[in-house]
KOLDOSE-870165 format. One line per 8 residues: number of its first residue (from 1); their letters; for each residue x, y, z of N, C-alpha, C. Coordinates in steps of 0.1 Angstrom, whole numbers. Layout:
# KOLDOSE-870165
NUM) a) X:Y:Z:X:Y:Z:X:Y:Z; ... .
//
This chain:
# KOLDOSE-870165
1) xxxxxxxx) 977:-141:-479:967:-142:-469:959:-130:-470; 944:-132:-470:937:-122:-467:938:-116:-455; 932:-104:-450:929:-100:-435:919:-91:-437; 909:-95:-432:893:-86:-429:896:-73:-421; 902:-64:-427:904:-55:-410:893:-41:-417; 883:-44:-422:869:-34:-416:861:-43:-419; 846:-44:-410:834:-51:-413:823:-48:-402; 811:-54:-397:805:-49:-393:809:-45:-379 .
9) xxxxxxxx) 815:-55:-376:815:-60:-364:827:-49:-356; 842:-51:-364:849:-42:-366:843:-27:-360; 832:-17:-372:830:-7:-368:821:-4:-357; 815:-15:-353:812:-15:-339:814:-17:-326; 824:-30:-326:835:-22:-319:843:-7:-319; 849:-2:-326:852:14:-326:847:25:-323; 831:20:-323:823:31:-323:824:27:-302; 822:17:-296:821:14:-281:836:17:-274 .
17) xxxxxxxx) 840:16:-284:860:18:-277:862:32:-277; 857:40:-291:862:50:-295:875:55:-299; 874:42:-310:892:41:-315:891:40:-328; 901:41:-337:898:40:-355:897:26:-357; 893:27:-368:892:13:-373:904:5:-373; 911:17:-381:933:11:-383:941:6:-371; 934:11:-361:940:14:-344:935:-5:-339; 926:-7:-344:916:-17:-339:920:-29:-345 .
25) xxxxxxxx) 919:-32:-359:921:-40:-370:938:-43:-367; 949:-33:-364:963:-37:-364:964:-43:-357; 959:-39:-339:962:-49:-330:956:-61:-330; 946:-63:-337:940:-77:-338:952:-87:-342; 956:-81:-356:962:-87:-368:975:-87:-360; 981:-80:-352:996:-84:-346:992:-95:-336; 983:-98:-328:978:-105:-316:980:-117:-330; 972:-116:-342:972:-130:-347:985:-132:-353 .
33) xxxxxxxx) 992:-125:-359:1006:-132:-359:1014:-137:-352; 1015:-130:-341:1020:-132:-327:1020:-146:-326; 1004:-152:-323:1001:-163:-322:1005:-176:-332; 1000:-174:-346:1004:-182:-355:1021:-184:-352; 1031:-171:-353:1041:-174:-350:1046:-186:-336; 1039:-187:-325:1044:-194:-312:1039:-206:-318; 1026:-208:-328:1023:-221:-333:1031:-227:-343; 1039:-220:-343:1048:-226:-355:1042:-226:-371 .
41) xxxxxxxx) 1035:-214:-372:1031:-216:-390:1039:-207:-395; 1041:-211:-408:1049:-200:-414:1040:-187:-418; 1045:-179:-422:1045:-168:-422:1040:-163:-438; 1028:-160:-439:1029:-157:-453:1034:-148:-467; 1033:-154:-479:1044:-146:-486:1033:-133:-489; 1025:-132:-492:1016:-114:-493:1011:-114:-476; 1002:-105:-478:990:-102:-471:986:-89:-474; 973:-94:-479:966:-82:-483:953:-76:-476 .
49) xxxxxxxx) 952:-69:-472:941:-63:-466:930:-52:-474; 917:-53:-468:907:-55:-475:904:-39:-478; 909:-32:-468:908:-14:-469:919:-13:-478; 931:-19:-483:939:-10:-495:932:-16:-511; 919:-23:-507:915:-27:-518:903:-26:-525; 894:-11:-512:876:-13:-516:874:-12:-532; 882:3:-537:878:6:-554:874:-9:-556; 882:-12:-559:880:-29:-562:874:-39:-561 .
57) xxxxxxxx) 868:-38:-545:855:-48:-542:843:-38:-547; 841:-25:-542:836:-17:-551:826:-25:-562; 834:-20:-575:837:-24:-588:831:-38:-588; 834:-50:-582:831:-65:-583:816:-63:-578; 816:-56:-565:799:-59:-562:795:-51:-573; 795:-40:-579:786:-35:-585:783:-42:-598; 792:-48:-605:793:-57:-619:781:-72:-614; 787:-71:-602:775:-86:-596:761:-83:-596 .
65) xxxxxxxx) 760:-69:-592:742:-65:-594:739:-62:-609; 750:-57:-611:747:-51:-628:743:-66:-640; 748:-76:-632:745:-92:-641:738:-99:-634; 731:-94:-626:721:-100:-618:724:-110:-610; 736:-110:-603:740:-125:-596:743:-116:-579; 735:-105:-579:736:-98:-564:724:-91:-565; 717:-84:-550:705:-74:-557:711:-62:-544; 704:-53:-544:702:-41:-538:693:-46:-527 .
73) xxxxxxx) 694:-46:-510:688:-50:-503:675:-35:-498; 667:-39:-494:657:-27:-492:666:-15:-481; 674:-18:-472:687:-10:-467:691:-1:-480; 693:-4:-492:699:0:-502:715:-5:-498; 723:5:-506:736:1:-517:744:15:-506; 753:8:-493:765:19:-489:772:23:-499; 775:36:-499:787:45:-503:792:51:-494 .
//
């Protein structure tokens, strides 16, 4: 299972709470286990989250612009 725990929305909330992102994103993700668990789903065998993996998304967006199937928005390219 994936889990989005940074995005826009995420650091905006944090910035109004004045809490970390990790602080914010866990109790989400426990609130949704929590729940799936009283629904009766199982439980998944990974879960990977999207902060132990940016190098990596990284790397994919930039190969996407680099082959032309992404562009640089006039914002430009976060680092």
């Amino acid at each position: 299972m994936g889990i989005t725990d940074i995005d826009d929305k995420i650091v905006k909330k944090c910035l109004e709470q004045k809490v970390s992102s990790s602080e914010l994103s866990k109790k989400y993700e426990l609130e949704f286990f929590r729940d799936m668990k009283m629904l009766n789903v199982l439980e998944p065998d990974f879960v990977l989250r999207v902060t132990d993996h940016m190098p990596q998304i990284i790397h994919f967006i930039d190969k996407l612009i680099e082959n032309n199937h992404a562009y640089v928005s006039e914002q430009g390219r976060c680092r």
